[in-house]
Backbone bond lengths (Angstrom), bond angles and torsions (degrees), N, CA, C in turn:
res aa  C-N    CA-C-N  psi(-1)  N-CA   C-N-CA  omega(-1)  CA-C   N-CA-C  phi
1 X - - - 1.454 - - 1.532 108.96 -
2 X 1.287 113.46 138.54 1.689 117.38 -165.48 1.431 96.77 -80.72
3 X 1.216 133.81 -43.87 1.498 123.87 151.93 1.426 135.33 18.76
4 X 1.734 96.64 -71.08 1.559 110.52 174.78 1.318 104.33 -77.67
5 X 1.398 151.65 19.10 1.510 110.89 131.40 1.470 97.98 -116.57
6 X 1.408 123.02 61.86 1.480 91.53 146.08 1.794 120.97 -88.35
7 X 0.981 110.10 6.36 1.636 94.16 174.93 1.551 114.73 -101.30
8 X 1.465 110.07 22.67 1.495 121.62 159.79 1.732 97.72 -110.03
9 X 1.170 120.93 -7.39 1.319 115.30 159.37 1.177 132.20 -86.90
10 X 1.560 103.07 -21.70 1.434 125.25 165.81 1.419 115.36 -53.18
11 X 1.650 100.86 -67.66 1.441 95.42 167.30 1.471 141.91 -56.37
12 X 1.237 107.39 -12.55 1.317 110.04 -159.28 1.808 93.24 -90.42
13 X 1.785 103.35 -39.50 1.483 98.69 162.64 1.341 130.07 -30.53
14 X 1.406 110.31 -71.76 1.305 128.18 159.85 1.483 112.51 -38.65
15 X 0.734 155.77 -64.66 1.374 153.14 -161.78 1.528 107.14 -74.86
16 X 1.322 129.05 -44.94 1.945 129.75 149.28 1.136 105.82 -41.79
17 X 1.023 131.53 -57.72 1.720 143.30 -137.87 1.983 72.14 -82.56
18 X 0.836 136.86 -67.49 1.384 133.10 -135.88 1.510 104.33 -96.79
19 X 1.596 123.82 -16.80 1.145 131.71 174.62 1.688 105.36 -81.96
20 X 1.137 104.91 -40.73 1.670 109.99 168.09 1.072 135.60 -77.89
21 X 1.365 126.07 -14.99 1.350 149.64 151.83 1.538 115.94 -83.22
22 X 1.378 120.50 -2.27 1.696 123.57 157.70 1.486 106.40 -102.21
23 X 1.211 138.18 -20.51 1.461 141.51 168.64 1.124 110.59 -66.11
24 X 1.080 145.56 -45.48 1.575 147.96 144.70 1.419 117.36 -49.90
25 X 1.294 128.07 -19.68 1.112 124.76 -168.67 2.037 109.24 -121.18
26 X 0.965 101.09 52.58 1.366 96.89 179.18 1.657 132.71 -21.54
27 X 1.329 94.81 -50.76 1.294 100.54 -178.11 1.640 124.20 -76.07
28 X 1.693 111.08 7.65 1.190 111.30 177.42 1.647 99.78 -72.91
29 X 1.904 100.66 155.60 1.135 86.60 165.56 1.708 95.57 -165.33
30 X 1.379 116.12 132.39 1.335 129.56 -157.76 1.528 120.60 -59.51
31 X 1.816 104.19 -28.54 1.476 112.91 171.50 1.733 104.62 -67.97
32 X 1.226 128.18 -31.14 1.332 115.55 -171.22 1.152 112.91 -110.37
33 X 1.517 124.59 -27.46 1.315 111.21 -156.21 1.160 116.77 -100.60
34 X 1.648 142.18 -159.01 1.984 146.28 157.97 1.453 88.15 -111.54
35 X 1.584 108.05 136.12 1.144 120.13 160.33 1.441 117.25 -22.27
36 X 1.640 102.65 -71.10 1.471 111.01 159.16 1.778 140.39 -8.71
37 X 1.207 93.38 -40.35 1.501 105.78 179.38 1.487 113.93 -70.23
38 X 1.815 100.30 -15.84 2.046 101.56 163.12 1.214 129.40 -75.99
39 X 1.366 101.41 -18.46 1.754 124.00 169.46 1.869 121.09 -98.18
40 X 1.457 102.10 -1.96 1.463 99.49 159.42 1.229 132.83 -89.45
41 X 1.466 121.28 -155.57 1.500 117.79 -156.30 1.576 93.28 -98.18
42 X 1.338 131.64 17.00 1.216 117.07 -170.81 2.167 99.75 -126.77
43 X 0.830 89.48 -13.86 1.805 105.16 161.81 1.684 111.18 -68.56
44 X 1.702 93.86 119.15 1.534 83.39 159.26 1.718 103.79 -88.22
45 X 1.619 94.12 163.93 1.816 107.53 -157.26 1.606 125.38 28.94
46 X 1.324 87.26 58.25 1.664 98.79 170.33 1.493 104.82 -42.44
47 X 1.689 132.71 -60.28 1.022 120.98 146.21 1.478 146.01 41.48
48 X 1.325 101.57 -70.48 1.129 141.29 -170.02 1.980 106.16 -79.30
49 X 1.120 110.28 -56.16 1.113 126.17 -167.14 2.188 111.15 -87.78
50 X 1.938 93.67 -29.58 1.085 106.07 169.92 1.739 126.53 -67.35
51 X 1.353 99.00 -55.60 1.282 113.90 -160.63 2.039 104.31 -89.77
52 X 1.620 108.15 9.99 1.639 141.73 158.27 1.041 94.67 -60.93
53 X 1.465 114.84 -66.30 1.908 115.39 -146.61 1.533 94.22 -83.66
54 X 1.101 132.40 -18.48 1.797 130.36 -176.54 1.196 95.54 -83.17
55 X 1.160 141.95 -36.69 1.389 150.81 -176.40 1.725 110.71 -59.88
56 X 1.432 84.60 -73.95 1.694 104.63 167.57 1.729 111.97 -32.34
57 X 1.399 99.84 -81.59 1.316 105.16 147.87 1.714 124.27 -11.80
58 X 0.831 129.66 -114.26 1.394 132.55 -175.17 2.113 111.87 -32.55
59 X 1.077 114.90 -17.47 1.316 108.27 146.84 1.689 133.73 -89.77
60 X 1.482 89.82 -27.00 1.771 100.99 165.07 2.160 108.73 -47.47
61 X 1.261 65.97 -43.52 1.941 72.89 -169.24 1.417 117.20 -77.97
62 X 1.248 118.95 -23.81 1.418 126.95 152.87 1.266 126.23 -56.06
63 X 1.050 118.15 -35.15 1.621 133.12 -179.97 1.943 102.12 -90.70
64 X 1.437 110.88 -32.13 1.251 77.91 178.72 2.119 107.86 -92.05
65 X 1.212 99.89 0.66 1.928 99.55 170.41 1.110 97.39 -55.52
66 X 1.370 125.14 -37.87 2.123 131.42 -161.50 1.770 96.04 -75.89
67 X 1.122 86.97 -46.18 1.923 91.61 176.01 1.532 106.89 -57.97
68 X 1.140 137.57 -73.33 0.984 121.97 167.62 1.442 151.65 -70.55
69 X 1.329 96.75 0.92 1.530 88.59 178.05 1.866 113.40 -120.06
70 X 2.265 99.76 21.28 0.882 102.51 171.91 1.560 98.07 -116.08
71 X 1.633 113.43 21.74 1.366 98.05 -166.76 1.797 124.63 -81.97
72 X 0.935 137.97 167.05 1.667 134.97 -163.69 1.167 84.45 -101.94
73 X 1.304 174.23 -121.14 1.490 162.94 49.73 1.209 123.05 101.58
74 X 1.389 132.24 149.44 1.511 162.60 164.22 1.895 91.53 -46.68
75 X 0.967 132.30 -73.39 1.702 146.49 -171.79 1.759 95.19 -51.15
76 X 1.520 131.34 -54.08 1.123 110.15 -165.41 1.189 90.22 -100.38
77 X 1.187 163.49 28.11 1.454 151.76 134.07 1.700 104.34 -58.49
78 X 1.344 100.27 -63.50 1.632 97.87 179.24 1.333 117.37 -55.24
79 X 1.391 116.34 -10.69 1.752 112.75 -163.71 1.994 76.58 -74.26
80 X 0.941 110.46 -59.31 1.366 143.05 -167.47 1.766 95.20 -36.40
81 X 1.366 110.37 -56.82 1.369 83.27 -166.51 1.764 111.84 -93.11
82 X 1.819 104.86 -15.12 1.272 69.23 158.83 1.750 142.17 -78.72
83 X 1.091 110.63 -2.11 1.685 125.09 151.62 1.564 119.41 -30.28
84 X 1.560 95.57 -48.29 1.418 107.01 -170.51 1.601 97.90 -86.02
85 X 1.426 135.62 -39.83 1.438 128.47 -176.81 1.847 104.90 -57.86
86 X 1.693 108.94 -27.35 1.580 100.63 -172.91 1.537 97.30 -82.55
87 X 1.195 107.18 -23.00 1.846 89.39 -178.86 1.607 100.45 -54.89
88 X 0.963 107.66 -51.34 1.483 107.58 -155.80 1.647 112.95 -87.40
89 X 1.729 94.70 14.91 1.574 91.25 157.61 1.540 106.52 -101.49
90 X 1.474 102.39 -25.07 1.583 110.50 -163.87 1.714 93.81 -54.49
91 X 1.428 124.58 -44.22 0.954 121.81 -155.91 1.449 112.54 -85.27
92 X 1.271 115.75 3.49 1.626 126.60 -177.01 1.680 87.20 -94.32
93 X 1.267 124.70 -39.59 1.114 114.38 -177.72 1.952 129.72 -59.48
94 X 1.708 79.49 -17.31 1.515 76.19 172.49 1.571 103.38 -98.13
95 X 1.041 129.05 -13.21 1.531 129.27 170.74 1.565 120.43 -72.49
96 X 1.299 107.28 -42.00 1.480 129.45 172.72 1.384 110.70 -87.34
97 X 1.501 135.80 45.94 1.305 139.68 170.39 1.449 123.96 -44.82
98 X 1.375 120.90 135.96 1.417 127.85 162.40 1.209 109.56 -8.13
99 X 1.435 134.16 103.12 1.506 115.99 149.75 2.170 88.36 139.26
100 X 1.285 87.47 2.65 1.511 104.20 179.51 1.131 118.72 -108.13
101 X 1.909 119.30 153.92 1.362 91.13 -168.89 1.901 102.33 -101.31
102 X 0.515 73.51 12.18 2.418 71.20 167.26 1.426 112.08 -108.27
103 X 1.746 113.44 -12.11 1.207 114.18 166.53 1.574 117.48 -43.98
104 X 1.176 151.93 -44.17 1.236 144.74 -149.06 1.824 88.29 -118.60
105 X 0.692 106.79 2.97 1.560 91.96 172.47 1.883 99.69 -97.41
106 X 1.451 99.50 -61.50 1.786 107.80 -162.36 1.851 99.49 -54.55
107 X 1.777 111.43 -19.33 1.601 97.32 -166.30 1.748 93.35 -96.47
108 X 1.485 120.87 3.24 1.043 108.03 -171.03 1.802 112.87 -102.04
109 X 1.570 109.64 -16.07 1.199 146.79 166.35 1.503 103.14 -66.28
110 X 1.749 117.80 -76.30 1.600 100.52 -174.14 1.854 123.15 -50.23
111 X 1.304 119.51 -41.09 1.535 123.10 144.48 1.835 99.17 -1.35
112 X 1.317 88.56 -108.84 1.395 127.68 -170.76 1.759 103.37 -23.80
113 X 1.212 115.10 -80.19 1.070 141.77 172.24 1.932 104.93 -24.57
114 X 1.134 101.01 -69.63 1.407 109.82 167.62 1.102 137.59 -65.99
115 X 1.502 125.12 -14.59 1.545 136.31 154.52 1.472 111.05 -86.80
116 X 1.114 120.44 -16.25 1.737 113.32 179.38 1.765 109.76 -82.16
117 X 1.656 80.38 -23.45 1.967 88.38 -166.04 1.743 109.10 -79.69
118 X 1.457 99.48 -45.64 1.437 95.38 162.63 1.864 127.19 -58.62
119 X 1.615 96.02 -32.59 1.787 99.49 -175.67 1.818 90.99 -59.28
120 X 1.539 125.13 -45.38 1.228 121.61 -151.43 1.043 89.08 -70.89
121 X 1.524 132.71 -87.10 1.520 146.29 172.09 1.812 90.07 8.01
122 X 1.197 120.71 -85.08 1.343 150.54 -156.02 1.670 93.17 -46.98
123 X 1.307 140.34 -56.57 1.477 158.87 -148.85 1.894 96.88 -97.99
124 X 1.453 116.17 -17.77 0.987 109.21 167.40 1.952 124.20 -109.93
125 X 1.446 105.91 -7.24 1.575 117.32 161.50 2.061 110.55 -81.80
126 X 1.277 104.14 -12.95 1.143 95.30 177.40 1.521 116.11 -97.24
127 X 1.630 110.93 -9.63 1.588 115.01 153.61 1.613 107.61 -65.42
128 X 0.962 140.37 -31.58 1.364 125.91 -154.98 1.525 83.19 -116.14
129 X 1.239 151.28 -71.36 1.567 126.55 -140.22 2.105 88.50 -131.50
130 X 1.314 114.66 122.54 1.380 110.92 163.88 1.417 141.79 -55.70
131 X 1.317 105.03 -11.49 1.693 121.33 176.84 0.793 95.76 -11.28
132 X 1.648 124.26 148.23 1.794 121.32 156.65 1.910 89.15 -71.28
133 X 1.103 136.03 -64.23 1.266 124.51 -167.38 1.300 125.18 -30.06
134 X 1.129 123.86 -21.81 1.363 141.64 131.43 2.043 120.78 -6.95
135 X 1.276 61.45 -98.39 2.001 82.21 162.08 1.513 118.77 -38.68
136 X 1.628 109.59 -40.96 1.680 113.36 178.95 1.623 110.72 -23.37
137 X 1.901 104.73 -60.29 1.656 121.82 177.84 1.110 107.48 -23.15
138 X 1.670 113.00 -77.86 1.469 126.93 174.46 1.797 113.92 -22.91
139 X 1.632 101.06 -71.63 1.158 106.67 -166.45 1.620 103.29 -64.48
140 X 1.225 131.22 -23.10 1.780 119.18 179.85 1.455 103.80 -75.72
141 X 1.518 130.77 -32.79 1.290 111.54 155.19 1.369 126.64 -78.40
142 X 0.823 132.11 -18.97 2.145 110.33 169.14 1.891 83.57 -78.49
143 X 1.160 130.38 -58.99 1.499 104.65 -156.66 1.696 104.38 -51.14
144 X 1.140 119.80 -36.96 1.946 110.27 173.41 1.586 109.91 -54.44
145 X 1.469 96.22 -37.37 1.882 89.67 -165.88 1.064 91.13 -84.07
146 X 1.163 152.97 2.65 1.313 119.66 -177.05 1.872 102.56 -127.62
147 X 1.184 124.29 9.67 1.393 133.39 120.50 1.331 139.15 -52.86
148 X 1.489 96.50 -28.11 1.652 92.10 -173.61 1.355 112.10 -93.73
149 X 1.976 111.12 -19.78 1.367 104.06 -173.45 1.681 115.77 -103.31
150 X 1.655 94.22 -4.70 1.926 113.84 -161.21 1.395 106.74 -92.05
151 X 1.541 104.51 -55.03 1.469 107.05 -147.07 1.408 103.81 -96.76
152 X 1.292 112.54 131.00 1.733 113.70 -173.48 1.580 107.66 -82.63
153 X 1.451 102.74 102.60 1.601 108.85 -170.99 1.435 113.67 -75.95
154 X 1.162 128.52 151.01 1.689 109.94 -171.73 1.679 88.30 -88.29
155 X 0.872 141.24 1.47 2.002 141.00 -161.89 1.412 114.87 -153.42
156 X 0.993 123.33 151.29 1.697 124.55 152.11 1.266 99.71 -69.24
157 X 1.667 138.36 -38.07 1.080 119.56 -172.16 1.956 123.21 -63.19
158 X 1.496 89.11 -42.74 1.179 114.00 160.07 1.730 127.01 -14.47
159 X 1.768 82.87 -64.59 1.613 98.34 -169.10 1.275 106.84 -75.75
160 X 1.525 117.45 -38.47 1.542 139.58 -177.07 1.602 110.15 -57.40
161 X 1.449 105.97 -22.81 1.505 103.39 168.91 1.267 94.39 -90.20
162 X 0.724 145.03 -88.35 1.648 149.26 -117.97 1.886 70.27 -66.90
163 X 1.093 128.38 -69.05 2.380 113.51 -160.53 1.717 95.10 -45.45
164 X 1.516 118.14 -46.86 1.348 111.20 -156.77 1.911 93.51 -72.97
165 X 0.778 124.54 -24.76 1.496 124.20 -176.80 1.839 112.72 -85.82
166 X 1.488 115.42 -27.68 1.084 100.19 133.55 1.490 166.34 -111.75
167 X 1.967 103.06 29.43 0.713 156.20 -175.16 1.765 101.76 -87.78
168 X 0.901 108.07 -32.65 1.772 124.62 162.93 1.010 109.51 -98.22
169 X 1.004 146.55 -4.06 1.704 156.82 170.47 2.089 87.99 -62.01
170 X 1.357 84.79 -78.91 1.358 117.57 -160.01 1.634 86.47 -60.37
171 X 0.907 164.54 -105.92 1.516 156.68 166.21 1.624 116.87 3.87
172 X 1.476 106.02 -26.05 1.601 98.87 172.02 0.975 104.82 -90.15
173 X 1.594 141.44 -51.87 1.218 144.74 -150.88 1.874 102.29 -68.95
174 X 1.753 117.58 -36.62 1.412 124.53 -178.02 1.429 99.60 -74.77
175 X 1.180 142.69 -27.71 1.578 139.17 154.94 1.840 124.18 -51.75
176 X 1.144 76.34 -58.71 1.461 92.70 169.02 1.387 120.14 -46.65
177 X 1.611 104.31 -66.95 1.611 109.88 -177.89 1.271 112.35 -76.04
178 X 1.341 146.29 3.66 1.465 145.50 -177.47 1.539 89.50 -87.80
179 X 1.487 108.48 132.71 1.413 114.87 153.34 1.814 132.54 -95.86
């Protein structure tokens, strides 16, 4: 089912959306800035970078319907929907832009939201089949948490790559392992 990769489509959204929204934006720049700052009031065609993450979004949530309604268990259903609660923060994030005040909450939530869903997802494939690949889930959440609280990032954008990159980690490996 083409389903299971939309959250490698997700990313890849995100990653257009944000490559095209720095081409217009010269002065972005990854050592200093939050992604975010392409979708604030100081971006020309914020636009661009906004109506990305709704996009992004709406394949996030497609991919997590595949999560759940291919799940074996009670544990990866929930991984599943919280998947689906971060889509639908991701997409507040493009509504709630930099320079807003729910902005730093909804972008600090889709994070969250999306590493718990994979840890769950992840804690419920290791009831049904032992693979270490299994475990990967596990390991993409401590490697986020322990980026977000360890490593002195020079940017939010910074950090925001390295979760969204393994945030595609975790999106390849659920493509991968679906038969």
């Amino acid at each position: 089912m083409i389903l299971k990769y939309m959250g490698l489509v997700a990313s890849a959204a995100f990653w257009l959306t944000a490559l095209a929204s720095i081409s217009v934006n010269p002065w972005f720049d990854i050592s200093r800035n939050a992604f975010s700052d392409l979708g604030g009031p100081r971006a020309a065609y914020p636009w661009i970078y906004n109506d990305g993450l709704i996009l992004a979004a709406a394949f996030l949530g497609l991919f997590s319907v595949h999560v759940v309604s291919s799940s074996s268990n009670k544990l990866e259903a929930v991984g599943g929907a919280y998947l689906s609660i971060s889509a639908i923060f991701l997409a507040l994030i493009g509504i709630y832009h930099e320079g807003t005040r729910p902005h730093v909450f909804v972008s600090t939530w889709f994070f969250i939201q999306a590493f718990l869903g994979f840890l769950i997802y992840g804690l419920g494939r290791v009831l049904v089949e032992r693979r270490r690949i299994r475990l990967s889930y596990v390991a993409i959440f401590f490697a986020a948490l322990a980026g977000a609280l360890i490593v002195p990032w020079p940017s939010a954008a910074a950090l925001e790559a390295y979760e969204i990159a393994l945030l595609t980690a975790g999106a390849a490996i659920y493509a991968l392992g679906q038969s």
